[in-house]
N, C-alpha and C positions, 0 to 999 in steps of 0.2 A: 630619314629626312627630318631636318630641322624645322620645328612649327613656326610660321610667324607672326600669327595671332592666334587668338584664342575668342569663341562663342561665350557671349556673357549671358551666364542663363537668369540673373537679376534686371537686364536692362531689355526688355522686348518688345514687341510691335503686332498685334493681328493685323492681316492684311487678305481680304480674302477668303477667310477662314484657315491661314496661313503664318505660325509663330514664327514670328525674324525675331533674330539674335545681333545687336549691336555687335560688334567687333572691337577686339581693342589689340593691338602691337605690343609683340613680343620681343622682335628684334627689332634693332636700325635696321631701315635699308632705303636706298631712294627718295632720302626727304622724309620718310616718317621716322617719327621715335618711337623709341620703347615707352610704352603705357597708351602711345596715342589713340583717341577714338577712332573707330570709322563708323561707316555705313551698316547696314542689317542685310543681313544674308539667313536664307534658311536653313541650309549645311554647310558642311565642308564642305562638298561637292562644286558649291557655287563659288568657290575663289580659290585659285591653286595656292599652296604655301611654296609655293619657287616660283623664279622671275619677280620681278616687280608689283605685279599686277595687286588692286589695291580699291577698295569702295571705300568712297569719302562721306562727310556729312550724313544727311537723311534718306542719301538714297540706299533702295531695297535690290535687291539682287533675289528673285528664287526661281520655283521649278526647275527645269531643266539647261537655262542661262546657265554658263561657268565663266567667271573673268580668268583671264589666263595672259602670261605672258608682261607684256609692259602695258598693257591697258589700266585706265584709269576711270572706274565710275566714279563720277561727281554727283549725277543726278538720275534718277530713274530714268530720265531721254536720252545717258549714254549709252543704252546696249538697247538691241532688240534680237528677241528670241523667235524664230520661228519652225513650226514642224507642228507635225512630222512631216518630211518634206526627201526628195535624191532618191539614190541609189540604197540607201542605205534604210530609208525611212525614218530616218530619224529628226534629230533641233537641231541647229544650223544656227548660231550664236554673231551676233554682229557687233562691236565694242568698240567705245571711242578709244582712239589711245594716243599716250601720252602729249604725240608732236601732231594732234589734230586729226589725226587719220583715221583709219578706220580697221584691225586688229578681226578674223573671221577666226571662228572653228568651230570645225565639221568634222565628225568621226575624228580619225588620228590625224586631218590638217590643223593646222594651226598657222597662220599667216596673214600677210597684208589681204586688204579687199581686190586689190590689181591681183596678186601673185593666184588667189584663190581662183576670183573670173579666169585668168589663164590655164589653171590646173583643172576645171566645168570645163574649159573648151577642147584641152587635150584628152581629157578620160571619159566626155561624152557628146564633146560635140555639140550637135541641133538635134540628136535622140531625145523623147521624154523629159530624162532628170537633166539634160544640159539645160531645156526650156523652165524648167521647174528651176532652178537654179540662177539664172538668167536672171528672171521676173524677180527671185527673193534680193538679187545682185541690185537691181534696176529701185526695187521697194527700198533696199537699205542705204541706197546712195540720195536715195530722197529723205529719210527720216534720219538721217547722220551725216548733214553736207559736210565737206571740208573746215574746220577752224582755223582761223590764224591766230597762232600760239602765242604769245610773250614771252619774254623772260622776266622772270623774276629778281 
């Protein structure tokens, strides 16, 4: 797999008791350039190097949050991590993304916040973890309302 940034171990952040790593772009892709800054993350783990997906400015990405896919952190208020929570027990990742909305993953989902609520209602229903789910669905549509985008 192609890396497209790279952890700059001179440019850091405690947070927490928590070392973040500014980012900086390796490839083009999606409006960033090569060399470009981003945001601080605490591993790899916290931003995939495929799709888009991309922490801007000052904002921090750590623990158990991963941006994935075409989401875009601007600001620490785009994502909210919560868990351990489901079926699974585990973090449940919530993320702005790019066209306003709102980008979930969970275990091996990754998807819209709609497609997700629809995939809790088919694989559990009003059991437990559907209600467990529900509530996190219901919390992240309040601390992530919808944006209306621009263009550039």
């Amino acid at each position: 797999m192609n890396r497209k940034y790279e952890l700059l171990q001179d440019d850091t952040k405690e947070f927490f008791g928590v070392t973040l790593y500014r980012i900086r772009a390796l490839i083009e892709f999606n409006g960033i350039k090569v060399g470009e800054l981003g945001g601080y993350i605490a591993t790899e783990k916290n931003l995939d190097h495929s799709g888009n997906a991309w922490v801007s400015d000052n904002a921090r990405v750590y623990g158990n949050a991963r941006v994935s896919d075409n989401a875009r952190v601007k600001t620490s208020f785009d994502y909210l991590c919560l868990g351990p929570i489901g079926s699974r027990c585990a973090f449940t990742t919530f993320m702005r993304s790019k066209d306003g909305g709102v980008i979930v993953a969970c275990g091996c989902f990754t998807g819209t916040l709609e497609d997700f609520e629809a995939r809790v209602q088919q694989v559990h229903g009003k059991d437990e973890h559907g209600q467990t789910y529900a509530a996190a669905i219901a919390f992240a549509r309040t601390m992530l309302p919808p944006q209306e985008v621009t263009a550039c």
